[in-house]
C-alpha positions as a printed Julia matrix, in Angstrom:
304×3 Matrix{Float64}:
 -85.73  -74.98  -13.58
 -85.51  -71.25  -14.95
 -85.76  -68.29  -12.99
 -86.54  -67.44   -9.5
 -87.08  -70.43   -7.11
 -86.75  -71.54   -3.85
 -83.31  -73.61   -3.21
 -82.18  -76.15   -0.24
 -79.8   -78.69    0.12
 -80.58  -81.84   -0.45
 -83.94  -83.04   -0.51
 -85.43  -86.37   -1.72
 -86.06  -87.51   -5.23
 -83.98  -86.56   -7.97
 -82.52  -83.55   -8.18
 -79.97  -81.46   -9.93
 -78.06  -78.35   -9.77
 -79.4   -74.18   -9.89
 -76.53  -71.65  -10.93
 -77.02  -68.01   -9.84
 -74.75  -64.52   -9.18
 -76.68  -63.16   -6.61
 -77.42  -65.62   -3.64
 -79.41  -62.9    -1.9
 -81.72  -62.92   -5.1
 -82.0   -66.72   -5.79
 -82.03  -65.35   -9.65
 -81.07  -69.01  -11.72
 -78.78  -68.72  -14.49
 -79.14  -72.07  -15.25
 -79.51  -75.66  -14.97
 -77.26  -79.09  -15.24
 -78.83  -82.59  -14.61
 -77.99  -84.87  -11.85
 -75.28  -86.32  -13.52
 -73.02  -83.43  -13.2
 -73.98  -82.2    -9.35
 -70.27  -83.76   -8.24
 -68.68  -81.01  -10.1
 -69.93  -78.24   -8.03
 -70.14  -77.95   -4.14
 -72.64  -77.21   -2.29
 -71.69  -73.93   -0.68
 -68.81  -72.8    -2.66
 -68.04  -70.77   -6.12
 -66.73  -71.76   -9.25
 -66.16  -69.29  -11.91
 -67.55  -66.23   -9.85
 -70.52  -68.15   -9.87
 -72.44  -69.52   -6.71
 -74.26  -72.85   -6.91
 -76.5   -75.15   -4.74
 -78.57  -78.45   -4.94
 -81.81  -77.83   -5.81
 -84.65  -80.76   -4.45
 -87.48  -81.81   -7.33
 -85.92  -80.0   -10.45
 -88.7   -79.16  -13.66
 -87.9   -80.85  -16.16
 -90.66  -79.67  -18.42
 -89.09  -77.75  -20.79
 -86.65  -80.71  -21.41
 -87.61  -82.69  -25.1
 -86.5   -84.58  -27.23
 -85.3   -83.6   -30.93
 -87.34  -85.81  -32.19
 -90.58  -85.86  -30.39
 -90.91  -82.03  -29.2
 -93.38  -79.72  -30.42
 -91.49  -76.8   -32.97
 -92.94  -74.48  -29.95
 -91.13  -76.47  -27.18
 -88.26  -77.05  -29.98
 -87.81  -73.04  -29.62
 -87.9   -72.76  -26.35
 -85.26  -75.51  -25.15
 -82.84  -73.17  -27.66
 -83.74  -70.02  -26.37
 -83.19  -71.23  -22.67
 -80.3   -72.91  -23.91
 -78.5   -69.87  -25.52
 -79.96  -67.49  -22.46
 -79.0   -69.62  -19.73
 -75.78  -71.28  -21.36
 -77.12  -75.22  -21.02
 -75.29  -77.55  -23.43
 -77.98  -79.27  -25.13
 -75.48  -82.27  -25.82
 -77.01  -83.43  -21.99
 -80.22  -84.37  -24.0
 -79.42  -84.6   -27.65
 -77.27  -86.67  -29.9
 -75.39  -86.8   -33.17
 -77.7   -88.95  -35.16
 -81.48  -87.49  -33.38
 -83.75  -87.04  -36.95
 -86.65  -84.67  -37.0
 -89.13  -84.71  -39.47
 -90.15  -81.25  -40.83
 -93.0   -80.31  -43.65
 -90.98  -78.03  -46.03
 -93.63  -75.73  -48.04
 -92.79  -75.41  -51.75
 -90.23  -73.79  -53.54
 -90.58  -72.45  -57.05
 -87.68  -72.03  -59.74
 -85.67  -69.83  -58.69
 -82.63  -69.72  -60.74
 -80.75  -72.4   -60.01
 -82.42  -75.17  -62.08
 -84.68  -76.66  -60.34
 -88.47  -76.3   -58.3
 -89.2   -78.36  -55.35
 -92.74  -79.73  -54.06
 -94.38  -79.33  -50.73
 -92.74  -82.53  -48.71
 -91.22  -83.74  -45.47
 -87.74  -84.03  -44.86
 -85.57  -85.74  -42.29
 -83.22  -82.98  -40.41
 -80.32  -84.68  -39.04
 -77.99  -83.37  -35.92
 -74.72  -83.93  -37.36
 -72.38  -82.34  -35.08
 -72.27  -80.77  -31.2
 -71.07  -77.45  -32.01
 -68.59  -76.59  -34.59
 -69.66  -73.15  -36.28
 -69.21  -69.67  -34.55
 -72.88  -67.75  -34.48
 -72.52  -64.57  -36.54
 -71.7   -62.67  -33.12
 -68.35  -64.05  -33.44
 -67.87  -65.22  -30.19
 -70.94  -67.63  -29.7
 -70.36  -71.69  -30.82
 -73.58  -72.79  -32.01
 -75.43  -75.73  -29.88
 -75.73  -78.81  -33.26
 -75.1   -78.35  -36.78
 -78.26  -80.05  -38.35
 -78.71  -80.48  -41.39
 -80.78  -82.92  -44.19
 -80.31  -86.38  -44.56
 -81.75  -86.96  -47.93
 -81.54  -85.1   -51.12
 -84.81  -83.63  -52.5
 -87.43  -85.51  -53.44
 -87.0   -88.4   -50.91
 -90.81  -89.07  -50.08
 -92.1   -88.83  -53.59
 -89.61  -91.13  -55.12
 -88.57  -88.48  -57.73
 -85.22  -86.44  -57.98
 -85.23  -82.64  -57.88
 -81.74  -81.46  -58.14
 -80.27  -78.29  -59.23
 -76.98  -76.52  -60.03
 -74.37  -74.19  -58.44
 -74.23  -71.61  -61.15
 -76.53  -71.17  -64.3
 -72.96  -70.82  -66.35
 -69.73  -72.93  -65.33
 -67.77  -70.71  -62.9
 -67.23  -71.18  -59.45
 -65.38  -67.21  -59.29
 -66.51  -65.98  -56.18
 -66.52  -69.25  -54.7
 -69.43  -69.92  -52.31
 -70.21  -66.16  -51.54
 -71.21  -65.51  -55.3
 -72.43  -68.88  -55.87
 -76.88  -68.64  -57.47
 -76.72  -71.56  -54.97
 -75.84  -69.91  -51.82
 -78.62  -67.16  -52.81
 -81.3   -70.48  -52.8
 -79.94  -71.78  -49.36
 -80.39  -68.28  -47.39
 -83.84  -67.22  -49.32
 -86.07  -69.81  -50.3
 -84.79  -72.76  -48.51
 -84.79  -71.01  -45.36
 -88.39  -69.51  -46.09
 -89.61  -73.05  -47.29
 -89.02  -73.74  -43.44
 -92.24  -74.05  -41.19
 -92.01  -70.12  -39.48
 -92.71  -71.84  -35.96
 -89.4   -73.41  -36.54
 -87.46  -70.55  -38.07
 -86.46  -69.1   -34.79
 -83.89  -71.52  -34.15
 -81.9   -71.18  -37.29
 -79.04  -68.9   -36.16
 -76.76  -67.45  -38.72
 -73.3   -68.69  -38.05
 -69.8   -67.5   -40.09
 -69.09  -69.72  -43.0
 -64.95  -70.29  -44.33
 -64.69  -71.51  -48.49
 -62.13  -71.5   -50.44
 -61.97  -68.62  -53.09
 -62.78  -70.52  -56.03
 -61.72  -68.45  -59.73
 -59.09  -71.15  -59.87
 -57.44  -69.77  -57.4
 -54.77  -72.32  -55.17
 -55.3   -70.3   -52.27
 -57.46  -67.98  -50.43
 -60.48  -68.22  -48.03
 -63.83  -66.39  -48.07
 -65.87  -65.44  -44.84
 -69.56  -65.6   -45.28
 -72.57  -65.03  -43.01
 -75.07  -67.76  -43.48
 -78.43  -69.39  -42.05
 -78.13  -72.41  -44.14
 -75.56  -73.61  -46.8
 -73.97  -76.63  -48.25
 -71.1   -78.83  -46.13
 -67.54  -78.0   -47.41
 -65.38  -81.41  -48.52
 -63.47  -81.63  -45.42
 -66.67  -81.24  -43.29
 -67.85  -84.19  -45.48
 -64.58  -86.82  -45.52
 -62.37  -85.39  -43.08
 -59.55  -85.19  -45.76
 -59.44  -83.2   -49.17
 -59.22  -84.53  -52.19
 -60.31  -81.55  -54.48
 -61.11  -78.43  -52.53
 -58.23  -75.73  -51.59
 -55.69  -77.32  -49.19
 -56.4   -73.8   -46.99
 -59.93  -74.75  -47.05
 -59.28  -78.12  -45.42
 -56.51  -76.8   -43.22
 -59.73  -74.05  -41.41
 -62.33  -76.9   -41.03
 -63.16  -79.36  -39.2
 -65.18  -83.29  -40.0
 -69.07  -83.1   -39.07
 -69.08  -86.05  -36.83
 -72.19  -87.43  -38.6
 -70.06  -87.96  -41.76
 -67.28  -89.6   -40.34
 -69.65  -92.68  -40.65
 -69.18  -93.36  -44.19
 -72.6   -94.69  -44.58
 -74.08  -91.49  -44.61
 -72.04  -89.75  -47.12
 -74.39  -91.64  -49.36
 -77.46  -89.17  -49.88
 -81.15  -90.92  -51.79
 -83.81  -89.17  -53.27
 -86.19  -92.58  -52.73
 -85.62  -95.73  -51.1
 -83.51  -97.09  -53.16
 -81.95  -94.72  -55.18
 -79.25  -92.51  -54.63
 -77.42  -89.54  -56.34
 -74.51  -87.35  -56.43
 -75.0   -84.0   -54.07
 -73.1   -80.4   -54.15
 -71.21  -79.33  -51.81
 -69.91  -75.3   -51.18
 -66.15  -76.22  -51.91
 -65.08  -75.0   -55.23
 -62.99  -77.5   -56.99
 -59.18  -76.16  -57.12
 -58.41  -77.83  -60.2
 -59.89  -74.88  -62.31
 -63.03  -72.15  -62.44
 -65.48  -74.12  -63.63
 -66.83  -76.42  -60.79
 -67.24  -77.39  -57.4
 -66.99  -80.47  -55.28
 -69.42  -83.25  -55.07
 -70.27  -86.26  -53.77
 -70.35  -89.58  -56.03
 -73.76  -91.44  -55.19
 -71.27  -94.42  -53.8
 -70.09  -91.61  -51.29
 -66.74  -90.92  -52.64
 -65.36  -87.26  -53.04
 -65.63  -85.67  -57.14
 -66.21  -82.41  -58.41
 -68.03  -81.25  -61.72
 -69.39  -78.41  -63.67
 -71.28  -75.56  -61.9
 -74.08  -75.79  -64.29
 -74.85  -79.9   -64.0
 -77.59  -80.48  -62.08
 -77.33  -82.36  -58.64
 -78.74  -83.33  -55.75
 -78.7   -80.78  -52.83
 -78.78  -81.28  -49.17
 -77.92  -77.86  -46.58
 -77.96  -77.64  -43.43
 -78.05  -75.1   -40.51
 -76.99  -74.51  -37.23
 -79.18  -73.96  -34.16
């Protein structure tokens, strides 16, 4: 229930609770579900904030991950980020979305993809700054399978044409591919949702020590966003991130490209044990790093 409405207390049938600065004006700022009304009075203020029970709340532009339109998708974000509603009230770690990816030529890092569907995954309420740097981002979502999942045939790529990982993630061909034509391979009624969040990686160059920032609108999962732990990345790295929540299952470390078969996949961490690769992740789900230039399974995500 956004914008201006009429308010009461009470009321039969469910209802839920309208947030507003001006109660001359009746101007919503928001809405919470039912579930929450014991938090707030009914005629006080909490936060500078005035709020009130509202009888018969619309629920309509309330759906689910899986089962909205990409329209509706767009607009539960955009109320969500205008009005400040935590979206973890009606989605979960573990929702899946299917989404029709257009096709991607070669582009430089090895590898072409065909038109197909993919699953998108919510791995984890929150957990990124937006690139405002004072906005946490609603999910982190990002693919469950590696490419080509529905066709039963592996497309996988490389970090770098040449086996470096100087520059770490920010110089990586790779990171290029997530923020260009992965992000334009997107359907562009979905696009809108994608927010570009700040990014922390090790420096890579062999380096022991030493973070990059980046700015990106998709990229690869760092190690300890992966297993919690490092085993090969920077120990700075680590120490600045946090587990995806999705991945602390170990289950789904374990990426396919069909039914059956799965494969090692990239990740953004460059390996600290010297300049020429980064971190990966066995096809049994345990932690490895190899050569920039082998060719691997890939699997980004976002944040929305």
């Amino acid at each position: 229930m956004i914008g201006k409405t009429n308010v009461g207390g009470g009321g039969s049938g469910d209802y839920g609770w309208g947030q507003y600065t001006d109660p001359s004006q009746k101007t919503f700022l928001g809405f919470v579900t039912s579930n929450k009304a014991d938090a707030y009075p009914d005629d006080g203020t909490k936060g500078g904030k005035y709020y009130v029970k509202i009888s018969q709340p619309d629920p309509t532009w309330i759906v689910t991950w899986s089962g909205g339109t990409d329209a509706q998708i767009v607009t539960m974000l955009d109320y969500a980020y205008t009005y400040g509603i935590d979206l973890s009230q009606y989605w979960s770690v573990g929702d899946e979305r299917t989404v029709a990816l257009s096709s991607m030529a070669a582009t430089g890092v090895g590898e072409s993809h065909a038109a197909q569907n993919i699953t998108l995954v919510l791995m984890n309420h929150g957990g990124k700054t937006l690139s405002d740097g004072t906005t946490a981002c609603q999910f982190i979502v990002g693919q469950k399978q590696i490419f080509n999942y529905s066709a039963n045939s592996l497309e996988a790529g490389y970090m770098n044409s040449s086996n470096t990982n100087t520059g770490g993630w920010s110089s990586s061909q790779r990171r290029t591919w997530c923020n260009n034509i992965y992000y334009n391979a997107m359907p562009s009624t979905l696009q809108p949702i994608f927010k570009q969040f700040i990014n922390i990686t090790g420096a890579g160059g062999g380096a022991a020590s030493g973070l990059q920032t980046t700015t990106d609108y998709f990229a690869l999962p760092a190690e300890k966003e992966i297993f919690g732990s490092r085993t090969y990345s920077q120990s700075d790295e680590a120490a600045a991130l946090t587990q995806f929540t999705y991945y602390a299952t170990s289950v789904n470390r374990i990426k396919y490209y069909s039914s059956s078969s799965a494969y090692y996949w990239w990740e953004r961490s460059p390996d600290s044990g010297g300049s020429e690769g980064f971190c990966l992740v066995n096809a049994n789900g345990s932690a490895n790093g190899y050569d920039a230039s082998s060719t691997n399974g890939v699997a980004p995500f976002g944040c929305i």
